[in-house]
N, C-alpha and C positions, 0 to 999 in steps of 0.2 A: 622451485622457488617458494619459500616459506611464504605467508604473509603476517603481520602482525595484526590483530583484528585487536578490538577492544573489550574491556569485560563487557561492556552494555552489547554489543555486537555479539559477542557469546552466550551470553545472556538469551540475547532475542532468537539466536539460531537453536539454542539446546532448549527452550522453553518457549516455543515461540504465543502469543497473544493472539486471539483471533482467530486462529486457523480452521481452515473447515469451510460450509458451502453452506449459503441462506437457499432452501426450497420457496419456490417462489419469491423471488429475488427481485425486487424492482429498477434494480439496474446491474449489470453486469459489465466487466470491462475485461479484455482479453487483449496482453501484448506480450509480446517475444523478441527477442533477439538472435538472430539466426546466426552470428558469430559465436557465440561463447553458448549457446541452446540454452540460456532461462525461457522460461515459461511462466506468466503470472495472470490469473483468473482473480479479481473481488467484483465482490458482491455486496451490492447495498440494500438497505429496507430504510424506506424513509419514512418520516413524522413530521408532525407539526410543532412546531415552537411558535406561542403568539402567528403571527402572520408568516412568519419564516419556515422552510421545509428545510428539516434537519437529516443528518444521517444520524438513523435510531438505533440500525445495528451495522456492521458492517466486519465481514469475514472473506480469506482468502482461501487458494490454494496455489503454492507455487512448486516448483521443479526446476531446481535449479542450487549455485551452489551459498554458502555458507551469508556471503552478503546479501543475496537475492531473497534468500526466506527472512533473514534479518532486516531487511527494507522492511519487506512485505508487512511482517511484524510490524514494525514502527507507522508504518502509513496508517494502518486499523488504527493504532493507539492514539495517534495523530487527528484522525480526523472522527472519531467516534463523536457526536453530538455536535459535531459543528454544523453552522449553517456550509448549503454549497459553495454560498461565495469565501466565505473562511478558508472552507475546505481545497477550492480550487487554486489556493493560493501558498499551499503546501509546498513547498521546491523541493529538490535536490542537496541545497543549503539543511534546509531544516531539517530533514531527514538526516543526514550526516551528524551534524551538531549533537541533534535527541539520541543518537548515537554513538555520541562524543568518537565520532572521527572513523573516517574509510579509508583503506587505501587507495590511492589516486586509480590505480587501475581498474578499481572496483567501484566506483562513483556511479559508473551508469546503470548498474541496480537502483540507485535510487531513483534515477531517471525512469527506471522502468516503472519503479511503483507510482511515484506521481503520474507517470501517463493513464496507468492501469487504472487510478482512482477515477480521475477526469474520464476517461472512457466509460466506467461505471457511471457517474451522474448527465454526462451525453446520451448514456446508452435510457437512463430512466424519463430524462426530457423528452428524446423521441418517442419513446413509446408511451408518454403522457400526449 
């Protein structure tokens, strides 16, 4: 079965934004799907804005297919300099949208990535 994917969605998969691993990474988030084998690992480094802790830099790496790294893409792009709470309030929705459009079967890549981010800034609270 074909899918029709988007240019923005082709776009993010053949050039994706972000990709790659922060060394010393002040938060990491790591989640998978053990149906379809995505794999999604980001990474945040965070800063300060005024009073607020921003995400400064923020890079991925995923394994997995054409929508999965296309998420991944848009989540970085999404949430580069946002405060957390902006950040954690990234959906599924948004991702799709900034994406102009997924196919329904493919939707829970973006679920992956919004998880993957929130796990990243979970993962930097605890170990603050």
């Amino acid at each position: 079965m074909a899918l029709d994917y988007s240019k923005k969605v082709m776009q993010n998969f053949m050039h994706p934004k972000n990709m790659g691993e922060i060394k010393n990474a002040d938060g990491i988030g790591k989640v998978g799907n053990p149906t379809c084998g995505d794999i999604m690992w980001v990474y945040i480094k965070v800063g300060k804005k005024g009073k607020s802790e921003i995400i400064k830099d923020i890079k991925f790496k995923t394994f997995g297919c054409t929508a999965a790294i296309a998420t991944s893409s848009m989540i970085t792009q999404l949430a580069k300099g946002k405060t957390f709470e902006k950040a954690q309030k990234i959906n599924t929705k948004d991702i799709a949208k900034s994406l102009k459009g997924l196919p329904s079967i493919k939707m829970h890549c973006s679920n992956l990535a919004s998880d993957a981010l929130k796990k990243a800034i979970e993962d930097y609270q605890y170990r603050k």
